[in-house]
PAROMI-140983 format. One record per residue (C-alpha): residue in one letter; residue number from 1; z, x, y. Coordinates in nm, 3 decimals. Last residue first. Example, Ala and Ser with C-alpha at 12.3 -4.5 7.8 and 13.67 -1.06 7.14 Angstrom:
<atoms>
ATOM   dokol   kolmi        zz        xx        yy
ATOM       s       2     0.714     1.367    -0.106
ATOM       a       1     0.780     1.230    -0.450
</atoms>
This chain:
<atoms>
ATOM   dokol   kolmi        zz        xx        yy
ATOM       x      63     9.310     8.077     8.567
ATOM       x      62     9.612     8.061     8.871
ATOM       x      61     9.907     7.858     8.686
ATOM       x      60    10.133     8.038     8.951
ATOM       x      59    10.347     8.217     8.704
ATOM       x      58    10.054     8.284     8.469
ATOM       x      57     9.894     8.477     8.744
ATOM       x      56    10.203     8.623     8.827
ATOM       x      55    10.192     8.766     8.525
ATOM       x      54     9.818     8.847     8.518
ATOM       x      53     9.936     9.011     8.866
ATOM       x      52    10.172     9.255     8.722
ATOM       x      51     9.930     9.346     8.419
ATOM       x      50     9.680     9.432     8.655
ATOM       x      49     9.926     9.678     8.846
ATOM       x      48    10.043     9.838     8.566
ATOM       x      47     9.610     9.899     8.465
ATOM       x      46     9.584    10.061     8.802
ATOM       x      45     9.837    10.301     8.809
ATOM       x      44    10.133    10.239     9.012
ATOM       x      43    10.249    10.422     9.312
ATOM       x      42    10.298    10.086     9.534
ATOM       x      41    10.022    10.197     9.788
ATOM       x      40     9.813    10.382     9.523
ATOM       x      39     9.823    10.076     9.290
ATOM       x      38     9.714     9.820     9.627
ATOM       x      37     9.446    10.098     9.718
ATOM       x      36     9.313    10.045     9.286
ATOM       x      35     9.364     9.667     9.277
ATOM       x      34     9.176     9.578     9.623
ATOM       x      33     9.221     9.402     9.934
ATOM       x      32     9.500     9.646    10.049
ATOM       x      31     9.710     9.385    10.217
ATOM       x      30     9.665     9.123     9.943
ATOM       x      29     9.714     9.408     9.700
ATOM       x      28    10.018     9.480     9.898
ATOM       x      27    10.204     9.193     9.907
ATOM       x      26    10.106     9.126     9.547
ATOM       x      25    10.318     9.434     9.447
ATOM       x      24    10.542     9.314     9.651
ATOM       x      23    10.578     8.983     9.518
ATOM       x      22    10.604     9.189     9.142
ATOM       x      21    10.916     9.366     9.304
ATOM       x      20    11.123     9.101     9.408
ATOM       x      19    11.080     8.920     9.071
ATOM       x      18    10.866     8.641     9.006
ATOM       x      17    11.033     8.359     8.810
ATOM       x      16    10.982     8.334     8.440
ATOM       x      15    10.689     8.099     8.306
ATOM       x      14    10.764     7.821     8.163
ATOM       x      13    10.751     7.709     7.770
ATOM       x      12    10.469     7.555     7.697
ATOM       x      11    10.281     7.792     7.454
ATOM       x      10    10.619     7.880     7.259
ATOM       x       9    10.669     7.499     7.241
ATOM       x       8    10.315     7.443     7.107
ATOM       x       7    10.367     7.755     6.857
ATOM       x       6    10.680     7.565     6.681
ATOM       x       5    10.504     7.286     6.640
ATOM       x       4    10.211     7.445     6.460
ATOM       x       3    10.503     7.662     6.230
ATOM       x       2    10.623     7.322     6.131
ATOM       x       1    10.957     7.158     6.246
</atoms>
């Protein structure tokens, strides 16, 4: 199999699952209505918290 091939199957492979936690987190930034409240709220910093929800982003096939 070439390195190309190899990449595709990388690219497609699913997503994992949400944990407990990172439905939480988006619990509370859909309570908070913003990224920085939603951070205080779950005692994250601001840049943890995007990287959360660009997972779950990639989860929910959300561009």
């Amino acid at each position: 199999m070439s390195h190309a091939s190899q990449d595709m199957l990388v690219a497609e492979a699913p997503a994992k699952e949400p944990e407990v936690y990172q439905l939480q987190i988006f619990d509370a930034l859909l309570k908070q209505g913003s990224l920085t409240k939603a951070a205080l709220q779950v005692n994250m910093t601001q840049p943890a918290l995007s990287k959360v929800l660009a997972k779950l982003r990639i989860y929910f096939n959300d561009p």
